[in-house]
C-alpha positions in Angstrom: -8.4 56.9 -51.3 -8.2 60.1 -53.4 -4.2 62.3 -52.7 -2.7 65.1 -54.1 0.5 64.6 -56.3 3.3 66.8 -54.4 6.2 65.6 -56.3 7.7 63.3 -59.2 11.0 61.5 -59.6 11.1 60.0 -62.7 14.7 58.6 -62.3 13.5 56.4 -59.6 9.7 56.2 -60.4 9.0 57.7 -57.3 5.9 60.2 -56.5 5.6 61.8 -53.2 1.6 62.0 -52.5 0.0 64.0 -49.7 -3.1 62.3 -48.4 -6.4 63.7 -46.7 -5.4 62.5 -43.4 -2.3 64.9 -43.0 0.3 62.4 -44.1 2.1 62.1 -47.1 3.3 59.1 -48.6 5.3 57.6 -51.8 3.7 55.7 -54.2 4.3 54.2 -58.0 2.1 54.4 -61.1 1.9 51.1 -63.5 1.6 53.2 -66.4 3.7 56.4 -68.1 5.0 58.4 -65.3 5.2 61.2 -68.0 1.2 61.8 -67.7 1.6 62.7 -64.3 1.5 66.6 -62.9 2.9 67.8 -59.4 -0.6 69.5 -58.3 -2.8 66.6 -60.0 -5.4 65.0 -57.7 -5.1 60.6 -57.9 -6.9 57.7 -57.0 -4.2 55.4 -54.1 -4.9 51.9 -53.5 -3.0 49.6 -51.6 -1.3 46.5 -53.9 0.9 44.0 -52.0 1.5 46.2 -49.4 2.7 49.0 -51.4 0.7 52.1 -52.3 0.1 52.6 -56.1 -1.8 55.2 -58.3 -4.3 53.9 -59.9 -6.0 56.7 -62.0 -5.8 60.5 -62.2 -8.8 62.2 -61.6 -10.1 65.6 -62.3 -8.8 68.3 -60.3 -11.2 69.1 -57.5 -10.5 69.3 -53.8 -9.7 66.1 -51.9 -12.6 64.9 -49.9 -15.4 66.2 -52.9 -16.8 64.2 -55.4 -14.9 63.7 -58.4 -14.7 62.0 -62.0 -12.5 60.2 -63.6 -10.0 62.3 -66.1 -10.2 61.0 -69.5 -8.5 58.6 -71.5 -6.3 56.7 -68.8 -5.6 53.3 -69.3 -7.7 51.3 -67.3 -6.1 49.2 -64.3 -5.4 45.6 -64.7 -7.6 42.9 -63.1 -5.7 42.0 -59.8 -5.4 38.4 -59.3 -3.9 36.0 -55.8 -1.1 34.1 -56.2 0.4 31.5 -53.8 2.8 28.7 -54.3 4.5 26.0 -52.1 6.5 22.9 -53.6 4.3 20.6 -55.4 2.2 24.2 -56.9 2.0 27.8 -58.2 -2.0 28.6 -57.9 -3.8 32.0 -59.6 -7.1 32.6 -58.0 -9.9 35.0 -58.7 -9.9 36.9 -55.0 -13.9 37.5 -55.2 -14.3 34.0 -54.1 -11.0 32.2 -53.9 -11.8 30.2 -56.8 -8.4 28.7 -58.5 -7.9 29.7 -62.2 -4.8 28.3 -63.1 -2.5 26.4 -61.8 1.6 25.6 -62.4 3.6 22.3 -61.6 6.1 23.6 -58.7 9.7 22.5 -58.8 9.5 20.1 -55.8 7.1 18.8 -54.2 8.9 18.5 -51.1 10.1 21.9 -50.8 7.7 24.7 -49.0 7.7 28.2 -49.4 8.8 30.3 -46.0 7.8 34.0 -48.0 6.7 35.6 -51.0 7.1 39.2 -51.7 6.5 41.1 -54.9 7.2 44.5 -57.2 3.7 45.8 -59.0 6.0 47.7 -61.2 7.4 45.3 -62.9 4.7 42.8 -62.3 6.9 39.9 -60.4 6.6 37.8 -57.7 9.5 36.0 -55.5 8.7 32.9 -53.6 11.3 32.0 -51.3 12.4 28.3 -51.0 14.3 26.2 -48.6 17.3 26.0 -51.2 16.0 28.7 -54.2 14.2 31.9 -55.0 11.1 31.4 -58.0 10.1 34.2 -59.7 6.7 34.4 -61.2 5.9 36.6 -64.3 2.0 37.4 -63.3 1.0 38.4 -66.9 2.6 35.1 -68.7 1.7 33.0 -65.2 4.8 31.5 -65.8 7.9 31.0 -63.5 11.6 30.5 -63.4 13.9 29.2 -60.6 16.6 31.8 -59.9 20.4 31.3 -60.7 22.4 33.2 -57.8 25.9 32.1 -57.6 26.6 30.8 -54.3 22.9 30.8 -53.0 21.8 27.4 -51.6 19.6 28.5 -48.8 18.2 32.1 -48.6 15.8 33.4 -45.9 13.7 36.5 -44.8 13.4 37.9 -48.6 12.6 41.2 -48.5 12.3 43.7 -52.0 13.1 47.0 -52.7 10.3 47.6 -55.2 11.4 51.1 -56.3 15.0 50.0 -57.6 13.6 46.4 -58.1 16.5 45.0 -55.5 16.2 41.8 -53.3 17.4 41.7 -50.2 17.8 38.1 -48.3 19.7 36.5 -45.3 21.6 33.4 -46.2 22.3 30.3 -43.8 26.1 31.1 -42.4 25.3 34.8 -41.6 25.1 36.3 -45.1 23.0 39.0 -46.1 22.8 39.3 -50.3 21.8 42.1 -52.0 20.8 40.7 -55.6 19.7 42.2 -59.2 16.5 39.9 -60.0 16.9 40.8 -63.8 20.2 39.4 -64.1 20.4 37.1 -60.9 23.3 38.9 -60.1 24.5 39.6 -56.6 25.3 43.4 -56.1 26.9 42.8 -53.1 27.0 40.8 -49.8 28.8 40.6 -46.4 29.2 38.1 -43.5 27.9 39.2 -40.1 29.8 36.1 -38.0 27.9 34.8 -35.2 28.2 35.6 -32.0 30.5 38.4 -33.2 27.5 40.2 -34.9 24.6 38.4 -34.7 23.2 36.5 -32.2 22.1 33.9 -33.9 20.4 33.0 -37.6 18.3 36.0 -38.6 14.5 35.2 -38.6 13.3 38.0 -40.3 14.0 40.9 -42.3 12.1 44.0 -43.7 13.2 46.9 -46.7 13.0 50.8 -45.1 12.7 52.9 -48.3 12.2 56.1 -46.6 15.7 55.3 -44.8 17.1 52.5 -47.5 18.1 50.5 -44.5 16.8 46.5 -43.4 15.6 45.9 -40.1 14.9 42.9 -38.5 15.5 40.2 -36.1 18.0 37.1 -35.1 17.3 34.3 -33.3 18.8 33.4 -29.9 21.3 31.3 -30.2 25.0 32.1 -28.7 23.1 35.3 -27.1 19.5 36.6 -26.8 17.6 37.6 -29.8 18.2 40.8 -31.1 16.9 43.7 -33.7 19.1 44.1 -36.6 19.9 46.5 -39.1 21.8 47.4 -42.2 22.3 49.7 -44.5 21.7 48.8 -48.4 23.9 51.5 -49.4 26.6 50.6 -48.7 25.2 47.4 -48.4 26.6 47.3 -44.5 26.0 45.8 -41.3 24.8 48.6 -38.5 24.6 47.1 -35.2 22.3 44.7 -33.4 19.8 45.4 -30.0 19.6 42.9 -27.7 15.7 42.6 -27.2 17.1 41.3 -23.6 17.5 44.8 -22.4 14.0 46.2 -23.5 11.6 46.1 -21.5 8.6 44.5 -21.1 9.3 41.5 -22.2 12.8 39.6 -21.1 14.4 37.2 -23.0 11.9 36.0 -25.3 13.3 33.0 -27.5 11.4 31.7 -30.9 11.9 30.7 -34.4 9.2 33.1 -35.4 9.3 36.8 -35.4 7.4 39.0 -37.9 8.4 42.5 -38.7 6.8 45.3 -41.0 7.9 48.5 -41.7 5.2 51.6 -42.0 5.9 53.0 -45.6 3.3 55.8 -45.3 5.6 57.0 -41.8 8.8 57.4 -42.2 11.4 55.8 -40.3 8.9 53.9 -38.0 8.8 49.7 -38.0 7.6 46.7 -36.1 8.5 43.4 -34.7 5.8 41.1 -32.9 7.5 39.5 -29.9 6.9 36.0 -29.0 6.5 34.5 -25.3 9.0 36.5 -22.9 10.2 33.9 -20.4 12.0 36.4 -18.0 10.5 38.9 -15.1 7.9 40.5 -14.6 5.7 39.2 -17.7 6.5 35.5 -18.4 3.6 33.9 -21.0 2.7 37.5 -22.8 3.7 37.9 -26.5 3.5 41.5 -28.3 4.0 44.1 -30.8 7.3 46.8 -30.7 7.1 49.9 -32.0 10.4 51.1 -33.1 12.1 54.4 -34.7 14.5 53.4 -37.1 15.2 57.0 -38.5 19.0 57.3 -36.4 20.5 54.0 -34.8 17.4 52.5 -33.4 15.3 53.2 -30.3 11.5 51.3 -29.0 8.7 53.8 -29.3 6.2 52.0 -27.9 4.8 48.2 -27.0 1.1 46.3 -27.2 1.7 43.1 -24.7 -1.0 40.8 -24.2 -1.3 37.3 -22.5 -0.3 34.2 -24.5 -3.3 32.6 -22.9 -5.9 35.6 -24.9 -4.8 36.2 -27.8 -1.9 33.6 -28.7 1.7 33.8 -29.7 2.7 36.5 -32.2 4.3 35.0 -35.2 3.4 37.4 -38.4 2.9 40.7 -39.0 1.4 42.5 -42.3 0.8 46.1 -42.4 -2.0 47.9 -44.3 -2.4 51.6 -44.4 -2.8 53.2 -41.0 -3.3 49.3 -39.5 -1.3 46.4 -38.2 -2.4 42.9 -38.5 -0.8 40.2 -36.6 -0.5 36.2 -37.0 -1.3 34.4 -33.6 -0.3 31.0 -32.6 -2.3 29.7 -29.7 -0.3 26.4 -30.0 -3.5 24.8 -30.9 -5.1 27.2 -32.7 -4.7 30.4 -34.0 -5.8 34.2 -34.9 -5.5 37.3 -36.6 -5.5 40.3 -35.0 -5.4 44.1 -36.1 -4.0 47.1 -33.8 -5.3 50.6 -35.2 -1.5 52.3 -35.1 -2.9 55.7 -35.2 -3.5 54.5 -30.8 -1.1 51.8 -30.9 -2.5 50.6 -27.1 -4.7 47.1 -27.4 -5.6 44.5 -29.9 -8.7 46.5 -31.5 -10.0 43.4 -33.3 -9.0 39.5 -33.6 -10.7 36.6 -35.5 -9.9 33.3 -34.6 -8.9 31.5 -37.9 -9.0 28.4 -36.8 -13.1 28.1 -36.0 -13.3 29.5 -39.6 -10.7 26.3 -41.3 -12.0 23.6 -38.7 -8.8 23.2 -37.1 -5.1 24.5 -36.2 -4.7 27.3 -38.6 -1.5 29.9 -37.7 -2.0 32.7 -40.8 1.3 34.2 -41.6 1.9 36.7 -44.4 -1.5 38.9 -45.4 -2.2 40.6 -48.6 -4.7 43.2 -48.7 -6.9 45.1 -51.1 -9.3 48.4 -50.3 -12.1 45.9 -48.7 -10.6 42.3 -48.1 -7.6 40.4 -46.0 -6.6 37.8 -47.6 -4.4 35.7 -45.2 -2.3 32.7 -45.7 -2.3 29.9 -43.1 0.1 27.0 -42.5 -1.9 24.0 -41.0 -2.8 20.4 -41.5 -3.8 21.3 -45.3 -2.6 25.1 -45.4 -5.4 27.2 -46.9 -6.1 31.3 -47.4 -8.8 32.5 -45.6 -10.5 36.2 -47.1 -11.7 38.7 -44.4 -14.0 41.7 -44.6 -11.9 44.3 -43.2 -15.1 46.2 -42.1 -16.4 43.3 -40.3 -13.5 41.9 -39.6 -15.7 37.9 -40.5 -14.9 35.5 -43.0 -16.0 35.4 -46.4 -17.2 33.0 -48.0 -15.3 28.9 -47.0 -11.3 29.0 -47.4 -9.4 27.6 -49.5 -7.8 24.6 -48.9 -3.8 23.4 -51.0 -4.2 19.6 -49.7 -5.9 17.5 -48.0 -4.7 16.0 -45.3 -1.0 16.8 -46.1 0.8 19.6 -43.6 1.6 22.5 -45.3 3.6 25.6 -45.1 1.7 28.3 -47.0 3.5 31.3 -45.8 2.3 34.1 -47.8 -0.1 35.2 -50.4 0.1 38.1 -53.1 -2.4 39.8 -54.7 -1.6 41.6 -58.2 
């Protein structure tokens, strides 16, 4: 995807890029911001989520043909990483074949996320009781030291100022320095004073530098969350009880992304609502974030279709959603430029052979590639144009259930 460079902050690396369709997004660049010019045409691709420049190009309209402006460093080979207990794996993503592979700290321990910062070329896996960060380039890793940190959850990153952002069992919310393992700051948000309940999930705003996500129901119903990281603050909760359609819905699993190219706008998939008038439907919530916090917009569907909505990714201008069908399970995409149905769904586990739930995604211009708790926990690659399986998945274990929560390509 070709953009047009419309400014540059070179305090925070930040470089505000208008696009061809109408929007205009913020992106980073691997190499020397200095080589960059407000006016200069670039090549965007999508890495972990995150929209990067990858080369400049000559300066003709956007939409023409173009060539590539000469010398610019050329882009590094993206690999896949994923990781649970017992392993760290590096794969080659053209055909999910395992280069390398680490000795994990425990093999007893899963990981429950895994987010990453293509700036400075890390990735955090997050533990039941610790936080590993991988140095891609080296492929070597390091369990983190944060003082007081036994059990984080939901990690979330700032990539632009390189922050963490995690929830922590006893209603603590940590803001932490990953070069120092320092923690920046951090709060208590008592339960059922603030929350109500554990949070389940959490996602970094950088157009708004605010968190959102959601708690689990446990002294009330669940509820969307938010903070603000600076101050690091607690804002106010929602009480998902009191938007309709779906009442009182109750789960350990909630996904929620946030729509980097779109200011201000985030989701939350929503599973089975157990109240009046749609019992058994799950579904997506589109919500405004920009000033307090208000629901745009829903996509509901029956449990009994599609599953139980337990993930969500985003990519570009497109939403992809893990499904749990209780004995099998789906991924799904919702096109959010409509934002009305479930466009397309694949049900993951006729590819694996069995129950497969995928969780987080990671995405590059052509390819998903989606990791899947199950009986082994595997990654399975989709064709995002023909929304199939490529090629067999990959498989961690045989016979051995597994928690493989996320994947990162980089």
């Amino acid at each position: 995807m070709q953009g047009r460079i419309m400014s540059i902050n070179k305090t925070t690396g930040i470089i505000s890029v208008f696009i061809r369709n109408g929007l205009t997004t913020s992106a980073t660049y691997l190499y020397d911001i200095n080589d960059l010019r407000v006016g200069m045409v670039v090549l965007i691709g999508v890495v972990s989520g995150a929209y990067v420049i990858l080369n400049r190009l000559a300066n003709t309209p956007i939409g023409r043909s173009y060539s590539m402006s000469a010398p610019v460093t050329p882009v590094t080979t993206p690999y896949l990483f994923a990781a649970d207990g017992s392993a760290i794996w590096k794969f080659d993503p053209s055909d999910l074949s395992v280069l390398d592979t680490i000795e994990g700290p425990d093999p007893g321990w899963y990981v429950i996320g895994a987010v990453s910062n293509p700036t400075t070329r890390k990735v955090y896996f997050c533990g039941p009781s610790a936080i590993w960060e991988l140095d891609v380039d080296s492929f070597t890793f390091r369990q983190m030291a944060i003082a007081g940190v036994t059990e984080p959850y939901c990690l979330t990153i700032d990539k632009i100022n390189n922050i963490l952002y995690f929830y922590h069992y006893g209603y603590k919310f940590f803001k932490v320095d990953p070069t120092t393992d320092s923690v920046i700051s951090s709060f208590t948000a008592s339960a059922p004073t603030y929350l109500g309940g554990p949070a389940s999930t959490l996602s970094y705003d950088p157009h708004n530098d605010v968190l959102i996500g959601v708690s689990e129901r446990e002294y009330r119903y669940s509820e969307i969350i938010k903070i603000t990281c600076n101050p690091f603050a607690w804002v106010g909760s929602w009480s998902l009880n009191t938007y309709g359609p779906l009442k009182d819905p109750y789960s350990r699993y909630y996904g929620s992304a946030v729509d980097e190219a779109d200011g201000g706008k985030a989701y939350i998939c929503i599973p089975i609502g157990y109240g009046s008038p749609y019992p058994n439907y799950s579904g997506v919530y589109k919500l405004d974030i920009s000033s307090g916090m208000t629901i745009e917009d829903y996509v509901i569907w029956p449990t009994a279709t599609y599953g139980d909505a337990q993930a969500l990714s985003m990519n570009g201008s497109k939403l992809y959603i893990g499904l749990n069908f209780g004995s099998s399970g789906g991924f799904a995409e919702i096109d959010l430029s409509t934002f009305s149905q479930i466009d397309r769904f694949l049900e993951t586990s006729f590819v694996a052979g069995y129950w497969t739930v995928p969780q987080q995604a990671s995405f590059d211009d052509d390819y998903a590639y989606v990791a899947c708790w199950s009986d082994d926990g595997c990654i399975i690659k989709v064709d995002l144009d023909t929304f199939l399986p490529v090629g067999d998945p990959w498989y961690a274990s045989a016979g051995e259930y597994l928690w493989l929560y996320g994947c990162v390509l980089m």
